[in-house]
C-alpha positions in Angstrom: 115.3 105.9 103.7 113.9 102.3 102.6 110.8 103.6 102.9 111.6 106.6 100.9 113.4 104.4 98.1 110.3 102.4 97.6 107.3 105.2 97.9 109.8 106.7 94.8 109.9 102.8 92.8 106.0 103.2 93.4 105.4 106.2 91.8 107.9 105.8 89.0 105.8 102.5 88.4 102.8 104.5 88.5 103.6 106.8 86.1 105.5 104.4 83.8 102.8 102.3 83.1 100.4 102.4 80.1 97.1 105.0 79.9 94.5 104.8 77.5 94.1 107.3 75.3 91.6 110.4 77.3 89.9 113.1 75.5 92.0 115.4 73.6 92.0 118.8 75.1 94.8 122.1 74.3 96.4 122.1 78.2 95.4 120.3 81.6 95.8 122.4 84.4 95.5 121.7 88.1 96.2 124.5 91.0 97.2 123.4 94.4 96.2 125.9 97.2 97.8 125.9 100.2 95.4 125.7 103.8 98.1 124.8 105.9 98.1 126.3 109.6 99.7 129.1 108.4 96.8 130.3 106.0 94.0 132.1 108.2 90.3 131.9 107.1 90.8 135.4 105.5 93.5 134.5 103.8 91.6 131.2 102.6 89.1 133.4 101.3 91.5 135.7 99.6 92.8 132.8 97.6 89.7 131.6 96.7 88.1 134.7 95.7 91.7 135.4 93.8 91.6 132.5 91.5 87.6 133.0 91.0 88.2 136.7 89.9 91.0 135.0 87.3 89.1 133.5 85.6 86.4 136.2 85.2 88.5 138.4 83.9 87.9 139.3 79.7 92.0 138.5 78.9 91.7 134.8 80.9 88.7 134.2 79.2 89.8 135.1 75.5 92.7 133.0 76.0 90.6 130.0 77.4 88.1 130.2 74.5 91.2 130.5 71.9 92.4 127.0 72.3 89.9 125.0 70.0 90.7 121.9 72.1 89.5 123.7 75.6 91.4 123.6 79.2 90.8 120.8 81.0 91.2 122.2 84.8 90.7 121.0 88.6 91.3 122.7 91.9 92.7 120.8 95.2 93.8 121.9 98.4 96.9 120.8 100.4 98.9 121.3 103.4 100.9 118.1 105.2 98.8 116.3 103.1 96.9 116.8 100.0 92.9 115.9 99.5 92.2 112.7 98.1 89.8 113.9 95.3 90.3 117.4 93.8 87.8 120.4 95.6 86.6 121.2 92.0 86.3 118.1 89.8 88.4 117.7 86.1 86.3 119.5 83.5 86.9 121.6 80.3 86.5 124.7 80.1 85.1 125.6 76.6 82.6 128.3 77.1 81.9 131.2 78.6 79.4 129.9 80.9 82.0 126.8 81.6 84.3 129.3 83.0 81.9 131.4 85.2 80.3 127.8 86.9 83.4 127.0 87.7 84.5 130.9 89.0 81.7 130.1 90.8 81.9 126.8 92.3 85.8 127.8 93.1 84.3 131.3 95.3 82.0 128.8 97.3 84.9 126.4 98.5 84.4 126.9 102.3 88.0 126.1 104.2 89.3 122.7 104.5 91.2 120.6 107.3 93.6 119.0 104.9 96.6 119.3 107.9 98.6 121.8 109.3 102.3 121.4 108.2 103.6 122.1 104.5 104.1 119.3 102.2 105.1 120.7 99.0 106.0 117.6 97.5 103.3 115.9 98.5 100.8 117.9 96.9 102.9 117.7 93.4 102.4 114.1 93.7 99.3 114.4 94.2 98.4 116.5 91.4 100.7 114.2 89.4 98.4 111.3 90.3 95.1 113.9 89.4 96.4 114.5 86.0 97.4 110.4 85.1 93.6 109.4 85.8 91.5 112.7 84.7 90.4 111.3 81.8 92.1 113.7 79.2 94.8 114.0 76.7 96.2 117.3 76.8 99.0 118.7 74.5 100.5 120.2 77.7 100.0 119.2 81.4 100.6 121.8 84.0 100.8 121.6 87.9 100.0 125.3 89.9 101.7 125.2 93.4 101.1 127.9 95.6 101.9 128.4 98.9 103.3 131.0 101.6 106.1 128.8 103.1 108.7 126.1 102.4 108.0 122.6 102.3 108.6 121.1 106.0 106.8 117.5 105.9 106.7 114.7 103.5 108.8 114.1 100.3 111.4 116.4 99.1 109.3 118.5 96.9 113.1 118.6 94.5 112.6 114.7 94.1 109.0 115.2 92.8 110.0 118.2 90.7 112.5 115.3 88.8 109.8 112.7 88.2 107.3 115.2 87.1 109.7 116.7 84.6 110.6 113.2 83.3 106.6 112.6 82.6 106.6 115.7 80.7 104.7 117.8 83.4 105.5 121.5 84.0 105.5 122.5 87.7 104.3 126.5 88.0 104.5 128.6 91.2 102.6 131.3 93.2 105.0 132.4 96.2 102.9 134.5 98.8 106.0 136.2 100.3 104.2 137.8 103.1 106.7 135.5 106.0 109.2 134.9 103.7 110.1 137.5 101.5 112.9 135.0 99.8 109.9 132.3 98.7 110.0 132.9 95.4 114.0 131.7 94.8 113.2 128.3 96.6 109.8 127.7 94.7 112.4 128.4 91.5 115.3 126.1 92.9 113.0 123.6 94.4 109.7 123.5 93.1 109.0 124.5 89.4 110.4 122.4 86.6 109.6 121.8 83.1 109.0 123.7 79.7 108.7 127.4 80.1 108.2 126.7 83.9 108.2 130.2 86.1 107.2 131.6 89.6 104.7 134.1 90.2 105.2 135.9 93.3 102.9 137.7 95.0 103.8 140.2 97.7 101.1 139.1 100.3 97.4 138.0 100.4 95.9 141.2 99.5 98.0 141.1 96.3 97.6 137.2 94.9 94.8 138.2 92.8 96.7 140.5 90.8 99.4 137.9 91.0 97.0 134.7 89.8 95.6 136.8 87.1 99.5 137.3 85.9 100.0 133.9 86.2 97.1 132.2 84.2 97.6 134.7 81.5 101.2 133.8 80.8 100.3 129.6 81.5 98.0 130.0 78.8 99.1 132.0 76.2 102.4 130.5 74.5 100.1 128.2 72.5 98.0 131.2 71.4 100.2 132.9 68.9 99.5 135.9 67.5 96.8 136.3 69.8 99.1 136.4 73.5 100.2 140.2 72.4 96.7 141.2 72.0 95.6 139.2 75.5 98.3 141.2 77.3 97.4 144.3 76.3 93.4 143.3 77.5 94.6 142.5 80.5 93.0 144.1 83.5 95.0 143.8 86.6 92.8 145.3 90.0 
């Protein structure tokens, strides 16, 4: 419990403290992806290829291009732990050809031994940490968790909901419910926090393309106005 008490003092400190002023950008977004023991090497792939296909698709890429300030975005893979530096490195996405390197370099991620357990807190601190030193000044940061199971190592992923939502960071979820069918109410009563924060689910593996396409769509129209009726109806879900 001491421990506990002062890893929390730590990171309150951490994220208290003064940052110079980063590049303005419209959002900062970082997604989490599970590789814990319980995601196969198919399943890997699945994600992967998911969140690739995203951003390829017309609506995602209309609603990218319509914030004038771009989307600063990163990728990182967790598990009991979280990696260190994110898989796919802060940049904005401004272009077209931003978005399909990226869609790209996200495809190519081969699998990574980040653990086998599933710390979900951990991995929102971690992002947490990713967005205080990316560099960028976004007019809204968002965290993407998701995952296929609950949160059975490390900090209580509820504590780090709270310190993210008192920095002004919105915590999003994807719940794969293909083990637990009732994923998606503990992501929403332990996970996501913050302004307009919501949980995608997605019904297994097969299905978390459609569901990541859903979910960027909604992340990043609010600021878009008039436009998020017209990206809707664009919207092409496989």
């Amino acid at each position: 419990m001491k421990r506990l008490v002062l890893a929390l003092a730590a990171l309150l400190i951490f994220f208290a403290r003064p940052v110079p002023a980063g590049e303005p950008v419209s959002i900062e977004l970082v997604l989490g992806v599970d590789c814990s023991l319980s995601v196969n090497n198919v399943e890997y792939d699945l994600q992967m290829h998911g969140i690739a296909a995203a951003l390829r698709n017309p609506a995602v890429i209309a609603a990218i291009l319509a914030h004038d300030k771009g989307v600063a975005f990163a990728l990182f893979r967790w598990a009991g732990v979280a990696e260190e530096e994110p898989a796919v490195g802060w940049r904005v996405l401004r272009t077209r050809d931003d978005i399909a390197a990226t869609a790209d370099e996200i495809e190519g991620l081969k699998s990574a031994n980040v653990g086998y357990l599933t710390a979900i807190g951990e991995a929102v601190a971690q992002a947490m940490r990713f967005l205080a030193d990316n560099g960028y000044d976004g007019l809204a940061r968002r965290i993407d968790i998701s995952g296929d199971g609950r949160s059975n190592a490390g900090r209580e992923p509820a504590m780090m909901r709270n310190l993210a939502t008192a920095a002004g960071i919105t915590i999003n979820g994807l719940a794969i419910l293909t083990d637990d069918p009732d994923l998606a109410r503990y992501y929403r009563q332990n996970v996501v926090a913050g302004s307009d924060a919501f949980v995608e689910p997605s019904l297994d593996y097969n299905a978390f393309r459609r569901a990541m396409l859903k979910k960027l769509l909604r992340e990043l129209q609010p600021a878009l106005s008039e436009a998020a009726p017209a990206l809707r109806r664009t919207a092409r879900l496989p």
